[in-house]
N, C-alpha and C positions, 0 to 999 in steps of 0.2 A: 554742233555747228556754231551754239553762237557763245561767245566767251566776252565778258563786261571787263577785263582788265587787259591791257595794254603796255608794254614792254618801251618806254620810252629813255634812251641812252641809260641802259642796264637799270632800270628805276622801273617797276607796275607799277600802272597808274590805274583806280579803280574805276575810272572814266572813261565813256569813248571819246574820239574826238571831234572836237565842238564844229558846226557845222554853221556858218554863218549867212545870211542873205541880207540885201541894202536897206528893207523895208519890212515893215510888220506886215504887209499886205500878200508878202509873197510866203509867211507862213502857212502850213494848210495845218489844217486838224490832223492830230495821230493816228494812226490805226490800229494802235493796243499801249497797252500801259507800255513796254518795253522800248517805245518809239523816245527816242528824245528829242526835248524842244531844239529848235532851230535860235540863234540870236541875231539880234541885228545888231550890222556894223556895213557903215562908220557910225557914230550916234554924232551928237548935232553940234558936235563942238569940239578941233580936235584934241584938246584938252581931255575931253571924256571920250574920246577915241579909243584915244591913248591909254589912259587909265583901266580901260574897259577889257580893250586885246591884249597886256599884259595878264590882265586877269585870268582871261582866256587860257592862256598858255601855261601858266602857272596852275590853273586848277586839271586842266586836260593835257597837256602837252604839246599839241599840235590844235590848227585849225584851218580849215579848208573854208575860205569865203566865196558865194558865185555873186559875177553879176555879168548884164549883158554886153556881150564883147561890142555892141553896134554902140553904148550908152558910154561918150566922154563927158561926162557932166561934172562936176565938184565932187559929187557925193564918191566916184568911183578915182579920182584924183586924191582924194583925200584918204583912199584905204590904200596907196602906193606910197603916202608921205607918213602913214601911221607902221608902213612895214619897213620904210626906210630910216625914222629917227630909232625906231626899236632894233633896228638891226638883230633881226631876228630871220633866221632861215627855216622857224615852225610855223609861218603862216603863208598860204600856199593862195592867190587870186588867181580868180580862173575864170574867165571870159567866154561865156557861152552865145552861141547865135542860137538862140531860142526867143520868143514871145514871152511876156510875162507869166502866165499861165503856165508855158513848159519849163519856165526857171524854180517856180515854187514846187511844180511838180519833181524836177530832177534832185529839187532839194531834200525834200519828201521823200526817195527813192534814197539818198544817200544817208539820213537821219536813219533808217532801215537796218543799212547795213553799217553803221557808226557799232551796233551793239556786236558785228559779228569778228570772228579773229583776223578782219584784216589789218595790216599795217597801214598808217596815216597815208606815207607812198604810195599802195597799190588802191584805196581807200582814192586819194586825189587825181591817181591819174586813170580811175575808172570812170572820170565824168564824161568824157570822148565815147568810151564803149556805150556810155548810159543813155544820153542824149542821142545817140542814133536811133532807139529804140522809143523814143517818144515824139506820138506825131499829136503835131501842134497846129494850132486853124484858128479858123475863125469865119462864123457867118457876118457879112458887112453887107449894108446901105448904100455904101459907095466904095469906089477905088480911087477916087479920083488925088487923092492925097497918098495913095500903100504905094512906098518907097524899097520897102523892103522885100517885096517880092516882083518879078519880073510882071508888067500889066501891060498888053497890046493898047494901040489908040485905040482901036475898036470899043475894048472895053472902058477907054476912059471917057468916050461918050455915050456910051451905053449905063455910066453910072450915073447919068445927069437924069436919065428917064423915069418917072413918078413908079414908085411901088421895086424898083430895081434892087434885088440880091444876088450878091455873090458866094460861093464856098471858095473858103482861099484855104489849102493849106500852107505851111512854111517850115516845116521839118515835118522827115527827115530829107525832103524832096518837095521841092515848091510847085506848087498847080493852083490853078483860078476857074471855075466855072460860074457860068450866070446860069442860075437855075430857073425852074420854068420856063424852059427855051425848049424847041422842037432838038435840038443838037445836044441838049445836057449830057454832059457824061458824070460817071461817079467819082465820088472824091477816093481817092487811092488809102487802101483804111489797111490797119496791119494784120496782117498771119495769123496770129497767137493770141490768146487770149490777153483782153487789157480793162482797164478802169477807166472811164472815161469822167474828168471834171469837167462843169461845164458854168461859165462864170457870164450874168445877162448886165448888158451894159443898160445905162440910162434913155430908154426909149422903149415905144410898146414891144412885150416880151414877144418871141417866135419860139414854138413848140419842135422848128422844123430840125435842131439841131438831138435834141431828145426823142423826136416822133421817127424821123428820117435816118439820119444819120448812125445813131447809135443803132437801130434793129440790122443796118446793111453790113454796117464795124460787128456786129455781135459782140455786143460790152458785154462784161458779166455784171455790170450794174453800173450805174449813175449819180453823180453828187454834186449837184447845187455849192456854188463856192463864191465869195464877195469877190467881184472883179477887181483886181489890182490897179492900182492909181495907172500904172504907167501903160497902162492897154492902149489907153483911146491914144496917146501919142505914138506908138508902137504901129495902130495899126492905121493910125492918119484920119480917124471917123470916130464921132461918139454914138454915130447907130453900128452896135455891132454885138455879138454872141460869142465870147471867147469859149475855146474848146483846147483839151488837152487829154491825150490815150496814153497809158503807160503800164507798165508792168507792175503791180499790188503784191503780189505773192514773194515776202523776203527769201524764202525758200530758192522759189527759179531765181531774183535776183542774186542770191546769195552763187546760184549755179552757173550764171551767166558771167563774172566776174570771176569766180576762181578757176573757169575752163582755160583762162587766157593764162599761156607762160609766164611767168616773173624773170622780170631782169633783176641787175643792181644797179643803180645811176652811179658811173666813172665820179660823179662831178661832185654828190653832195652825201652818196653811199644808202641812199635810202630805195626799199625797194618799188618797181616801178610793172605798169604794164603798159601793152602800147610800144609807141616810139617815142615818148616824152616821158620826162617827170614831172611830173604836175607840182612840185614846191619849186624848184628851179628853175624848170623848162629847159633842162639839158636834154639833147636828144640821146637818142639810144646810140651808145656808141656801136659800127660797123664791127662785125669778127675781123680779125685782122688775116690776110693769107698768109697760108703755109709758107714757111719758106723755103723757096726755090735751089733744089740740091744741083751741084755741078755734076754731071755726067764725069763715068770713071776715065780717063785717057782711055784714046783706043776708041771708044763706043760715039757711033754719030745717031 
């Protein structure tokens, strides 16, 4: 199943390929030697952008960078100005609406399968199938600032009240419950067995996310992880508990991703799954219809 070299325009390359994220913070720890590091890009200058992602490409062939599709900031302006003086069609941005937590996590999931025989193409445009399958949350303090998920008034004066918690989640399916209420309902937690990160912001810790939460999800375990810079903006509050569920075993991931048909992208020839290519975002070209025979004379 898993093959370390890589077939890039008629050249193996003994690399997989390079899997990029904006921040060191959104790196997680590996889960066996085999894993490989994650790089950040942009770096801080684009000068060493620049210098950096050629490198990239030149040592792996391809790279697949994530960041979050909600975040127009410099930093994600600047990996669009490092893909267009390089004029380069190996390096694939990809814009996910996920929380910070479930970007390092998706990254994590694709470092996974960077070692297995997929092609960069099916590799890039398995981020869509991936991200569906990772649910992302968050215990909060308030709502009174979360922009990003749907929040009733109810609840936004409900957040103002002393000792007030919510469970939010926000992929694959947005929900808000105020817990310790007569009405609480559960947070919607996945099918299948997953790994649950779970990352404590700056404020007194709460058990409820590892006491509560994971026995009801039935994680198959739990990992403590430094909360990424860009949470508390993310989710509008620095009292908060980021949470993130996702598939561990490269195995089903490796099985999840090859069940799905391969195209060829019309546009840039690389192979694709889904209806996009993930380095150019051509979509999947339609079959085209048969074409329509004329009827023999005679026959109506």
């Amino acid at each position: 199943m898993v093959d370390h070299s890589a077939e890039v325009n008629g050249v193996v390359c003994s690399v997989p390929t390079a899997i990029a994220v904006t921040s060191s913070d959104l790196v997680l720890p590996p889960h066996d030697r085999q894993t490989p590091p994650a790089v950040v890009q942009p770096q801080e200058t684009l000068e060493a952008s620049l210098y950096g992602m050629h490198a990239l490409i030149e040592q792996h062939g391809y790279v697949i960078a994530l960041h979050s599709s909600s975040d127009a900031s410099a930093v994600t302006r600047r990996l669009h100005t490092v893909r267009s003086v390089l004029e380069s069609d190996r390096i694939a941005l990809l814009g996910v609406d996920l929380p910070p937590l479930g970007v390092a996590l998706l990254a994590q999931q694709l470092r996974q399968l960077s070692v297995c025989d997929f092609s960069p193409g099916v590799l890039a445009s398995s981020v869509r199938l991936l991200a569906h399958y990772i649910y992302a949350g968050a215990l909060l303090g308030s709502v009174a600032k979360l922009d990003r998920v749907p929040v009733t008034l109810k609840s936004h004066a409900k957040s103002w009240l002393p000792g007030a918690q919510f469970a939010v989640l926000a992929n694959p399916r947005p929900q808000l419950v105020r817990l310790h209420t007569a009405d609480e309902e559960p947070l919607a937690g996945p099918e299948f067995g997953t790994r649950l990160l779970v990352a404590q912001g700056p404020q007194p810790p709460s058990d409820w996310v590892t006491g509560s939460l994971a026995p009801a999800w039935q994680v198959q375990g739990s990992l403590p992880v430094p909360l990424p810079e860009g949470s508390v903006r993310w989710w509008g509050t620095g009292k908060l508990v980021e949470f993130a569920a996702g598939l561990c075993d490269v195995s089903v991931l490796y099985q999840l991703v090859s069940s799905v048909r391969r195209e060829t992208c019309h546009w840039c020839g690389l192979e694709l799954i889904g209806d996009r290519c993930g380095f150019c975002s051509a979509p999947l070209r339609e079959p085209e219809p048969p074409p329509v025979r004329a009827l023999p004379r005679g026959v109506t």
